[in-house]
Backbone as CSV, one residue per row, in Angstrom:
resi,resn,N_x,N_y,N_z,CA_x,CA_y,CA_z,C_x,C_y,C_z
1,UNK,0.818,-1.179,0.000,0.000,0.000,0.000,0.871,1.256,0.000
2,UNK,2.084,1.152,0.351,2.814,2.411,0.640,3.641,2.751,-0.676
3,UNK,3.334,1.934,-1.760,3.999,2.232,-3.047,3.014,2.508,-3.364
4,UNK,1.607,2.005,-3.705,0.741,2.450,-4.183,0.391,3.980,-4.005
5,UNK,0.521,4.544,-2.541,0.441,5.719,-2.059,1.648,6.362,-2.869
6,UNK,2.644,6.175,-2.730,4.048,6.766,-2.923,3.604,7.408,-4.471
7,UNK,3.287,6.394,-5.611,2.994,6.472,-6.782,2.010,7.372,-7.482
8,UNK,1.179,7.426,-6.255,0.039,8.141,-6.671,-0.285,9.554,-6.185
9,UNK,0.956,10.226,-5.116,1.561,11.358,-4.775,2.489,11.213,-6.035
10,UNK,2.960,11.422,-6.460,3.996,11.238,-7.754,3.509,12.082,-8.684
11,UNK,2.331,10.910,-9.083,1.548,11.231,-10.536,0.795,12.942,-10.356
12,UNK,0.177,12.716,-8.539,-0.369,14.238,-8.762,0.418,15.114,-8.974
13,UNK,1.734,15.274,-8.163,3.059,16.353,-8.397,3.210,16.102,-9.594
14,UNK,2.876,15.634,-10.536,3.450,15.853,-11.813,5.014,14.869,-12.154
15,UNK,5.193,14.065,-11.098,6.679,13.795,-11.001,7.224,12.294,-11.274
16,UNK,5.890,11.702,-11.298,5.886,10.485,-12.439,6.180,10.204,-13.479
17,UNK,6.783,9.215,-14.092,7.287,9.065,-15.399,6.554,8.114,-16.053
18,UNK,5.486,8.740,-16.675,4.106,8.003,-17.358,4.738,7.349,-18.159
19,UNK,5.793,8.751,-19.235,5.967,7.644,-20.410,6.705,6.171,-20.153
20,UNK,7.671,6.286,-19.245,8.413,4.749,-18.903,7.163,3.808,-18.196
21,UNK,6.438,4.265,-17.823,5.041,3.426,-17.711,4.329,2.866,-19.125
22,UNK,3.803,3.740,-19.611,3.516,3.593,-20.691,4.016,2.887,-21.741
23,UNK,5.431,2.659,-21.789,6.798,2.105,-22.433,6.617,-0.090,-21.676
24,UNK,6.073,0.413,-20.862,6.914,-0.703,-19.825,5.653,-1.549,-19.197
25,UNK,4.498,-1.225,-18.855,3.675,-1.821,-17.844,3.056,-2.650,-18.919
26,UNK,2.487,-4.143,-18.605,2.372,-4.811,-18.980,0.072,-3.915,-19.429
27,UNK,0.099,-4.701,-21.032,-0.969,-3.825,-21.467,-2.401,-5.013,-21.123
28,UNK,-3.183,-4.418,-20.854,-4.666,-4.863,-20.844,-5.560,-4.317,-21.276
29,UNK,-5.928,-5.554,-22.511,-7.285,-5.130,-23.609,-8.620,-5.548,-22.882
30,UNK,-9.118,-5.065,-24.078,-10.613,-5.505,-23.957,-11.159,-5.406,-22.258
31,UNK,-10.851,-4.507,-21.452,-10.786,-4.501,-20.150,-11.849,-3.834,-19.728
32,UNK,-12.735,-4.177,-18.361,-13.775,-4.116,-18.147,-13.776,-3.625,-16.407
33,UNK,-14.276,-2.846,-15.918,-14.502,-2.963,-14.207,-15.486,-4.154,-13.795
34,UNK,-14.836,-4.595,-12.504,-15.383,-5.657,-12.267,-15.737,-5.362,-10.625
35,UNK,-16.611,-5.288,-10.005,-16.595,-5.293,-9.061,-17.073,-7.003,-7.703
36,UNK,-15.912,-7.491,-7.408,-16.164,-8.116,-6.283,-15.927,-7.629,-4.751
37,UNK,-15.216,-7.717,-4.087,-15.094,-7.461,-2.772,-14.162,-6.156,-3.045
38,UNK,-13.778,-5.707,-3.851,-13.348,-3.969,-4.215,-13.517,-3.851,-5.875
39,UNK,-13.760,-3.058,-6.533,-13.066,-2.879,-7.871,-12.214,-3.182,-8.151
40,UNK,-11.950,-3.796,-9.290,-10.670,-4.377,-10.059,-11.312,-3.969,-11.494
41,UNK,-10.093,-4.652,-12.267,-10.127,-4.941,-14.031,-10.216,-5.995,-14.544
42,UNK,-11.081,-6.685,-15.322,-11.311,-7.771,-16.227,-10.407,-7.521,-17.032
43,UNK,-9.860,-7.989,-18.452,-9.277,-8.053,-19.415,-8.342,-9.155,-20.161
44,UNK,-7.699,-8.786,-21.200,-6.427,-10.293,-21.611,-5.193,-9.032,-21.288
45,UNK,-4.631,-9.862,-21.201,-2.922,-9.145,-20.573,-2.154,-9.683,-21.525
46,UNK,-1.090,-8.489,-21.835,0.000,-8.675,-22.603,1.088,-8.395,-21.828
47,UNK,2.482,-8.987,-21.673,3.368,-8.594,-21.121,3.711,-8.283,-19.211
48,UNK,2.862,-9.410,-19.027,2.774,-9.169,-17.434,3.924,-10.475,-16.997
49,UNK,4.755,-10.231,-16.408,6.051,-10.578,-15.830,5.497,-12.224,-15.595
50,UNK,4.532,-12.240,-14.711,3.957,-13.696,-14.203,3.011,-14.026,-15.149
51,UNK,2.437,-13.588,-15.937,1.009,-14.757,-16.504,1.516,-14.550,-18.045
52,UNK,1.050,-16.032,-18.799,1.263,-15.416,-20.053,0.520,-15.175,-20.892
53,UNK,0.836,-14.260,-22.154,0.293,-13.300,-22.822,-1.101,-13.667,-22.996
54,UNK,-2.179,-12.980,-23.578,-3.250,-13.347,-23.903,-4.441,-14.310,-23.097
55,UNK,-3.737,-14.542,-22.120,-4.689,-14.964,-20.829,-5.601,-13.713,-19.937
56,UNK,-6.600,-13.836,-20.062,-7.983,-13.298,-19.239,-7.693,-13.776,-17.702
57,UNK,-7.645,-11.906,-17.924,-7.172,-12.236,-15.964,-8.145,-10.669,-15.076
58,UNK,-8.151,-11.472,-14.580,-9.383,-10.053,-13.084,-7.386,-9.478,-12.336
59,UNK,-7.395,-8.295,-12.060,-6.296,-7.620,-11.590,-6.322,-7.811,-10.244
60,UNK,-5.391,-7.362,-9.625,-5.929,-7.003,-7.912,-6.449,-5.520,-7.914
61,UNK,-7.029,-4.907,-6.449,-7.639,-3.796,-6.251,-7.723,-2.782,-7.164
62,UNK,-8.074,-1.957,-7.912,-7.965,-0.921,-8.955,-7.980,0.076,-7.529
63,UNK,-6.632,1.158,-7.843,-6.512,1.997,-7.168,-6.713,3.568,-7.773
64,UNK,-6.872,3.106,-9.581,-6.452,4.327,-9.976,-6.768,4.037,-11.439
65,UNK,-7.483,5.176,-12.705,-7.753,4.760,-13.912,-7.517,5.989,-14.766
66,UNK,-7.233,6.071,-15.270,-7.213,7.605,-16.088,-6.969,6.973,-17.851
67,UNK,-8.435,6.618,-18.301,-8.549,5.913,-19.668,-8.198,7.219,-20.830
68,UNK,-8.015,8.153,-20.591,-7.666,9.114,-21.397,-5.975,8.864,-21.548
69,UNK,-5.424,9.023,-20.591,-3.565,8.749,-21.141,-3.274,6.872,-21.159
70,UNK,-4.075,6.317,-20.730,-4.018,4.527,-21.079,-3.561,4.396,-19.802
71,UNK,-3.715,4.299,-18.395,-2.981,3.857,-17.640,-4.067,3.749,-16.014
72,UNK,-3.730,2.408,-15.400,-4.425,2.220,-14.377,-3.446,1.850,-13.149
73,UNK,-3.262,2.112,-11.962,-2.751,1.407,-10.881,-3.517,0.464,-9.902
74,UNK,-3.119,-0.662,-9.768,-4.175,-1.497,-9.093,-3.065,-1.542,-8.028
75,UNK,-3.238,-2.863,-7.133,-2.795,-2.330,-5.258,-1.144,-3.191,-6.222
76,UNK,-1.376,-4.171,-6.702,0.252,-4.945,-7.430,0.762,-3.845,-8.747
77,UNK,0.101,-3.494,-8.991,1.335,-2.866,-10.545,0.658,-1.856,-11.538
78,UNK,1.152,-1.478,-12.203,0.328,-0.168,-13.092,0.667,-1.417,-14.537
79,UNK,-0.944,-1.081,-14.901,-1.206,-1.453,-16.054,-1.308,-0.512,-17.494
80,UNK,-0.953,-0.030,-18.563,-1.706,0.179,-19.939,-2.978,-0.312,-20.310
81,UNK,-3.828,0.351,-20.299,-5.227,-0.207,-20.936,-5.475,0.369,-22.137
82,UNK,-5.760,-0.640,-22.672,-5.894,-0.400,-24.280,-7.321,-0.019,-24.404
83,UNK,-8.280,-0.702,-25.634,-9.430,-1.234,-25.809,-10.330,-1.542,-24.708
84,UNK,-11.533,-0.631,-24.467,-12.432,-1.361,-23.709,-13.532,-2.468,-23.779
85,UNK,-13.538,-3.504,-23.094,-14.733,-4.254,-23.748,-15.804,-3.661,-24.491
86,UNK,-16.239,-3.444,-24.911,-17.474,-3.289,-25.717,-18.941,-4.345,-24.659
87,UNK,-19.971,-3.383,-24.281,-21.095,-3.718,-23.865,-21.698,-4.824,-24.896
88,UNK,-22.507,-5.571,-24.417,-23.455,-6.056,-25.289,-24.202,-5.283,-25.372
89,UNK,-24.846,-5.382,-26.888,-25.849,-4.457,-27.279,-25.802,-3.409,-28.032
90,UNK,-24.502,-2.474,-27.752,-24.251,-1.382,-28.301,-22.974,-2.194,-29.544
């Protein structure tokens, strides 16, 4: 929790380095909010250190989303979000 905090004082100062985020954090498509016992992210993951590619995975805690520059912090790691699922229907 205290990186998560650390990170997210960062980003407000301006003093984060999105783009090496952006460069670097493993990406999640087709990604969806999911809510069980907190918010998280649905999606397939590309480039995540432990799971491999193209596996559909729920994140841990979503701490943080800003779908305008592509980038989310959950309580383990900052993700790239690409593509959002698409609703049924629409």
């Amino acid at each position: 929790m205290r990186r998560v905090l650390s990170d997210l004082e960062l980003l407000e100062a301006g003093n984060l380095d999105t783009t090496h985020l952006l460069a670097t954090a493993p990406l999640l498509e087709q990604y969806k909010l999911v809510l069980g016992w907190s918010h998280a992210m649905g999606g397939i993951v590309t480039g995540h250190p432990l799971l491999p590619d193209g596996k559909e995975i729920v994140t841990s805690q979503l701490m943080y989303l800003d779908p305008g520059i592509g980038l989310a912090r959950t309580l383990s790691r900052w993700y790239r979000v690409g593509t959002p699922r698409q609703r049924r229907g629409n």
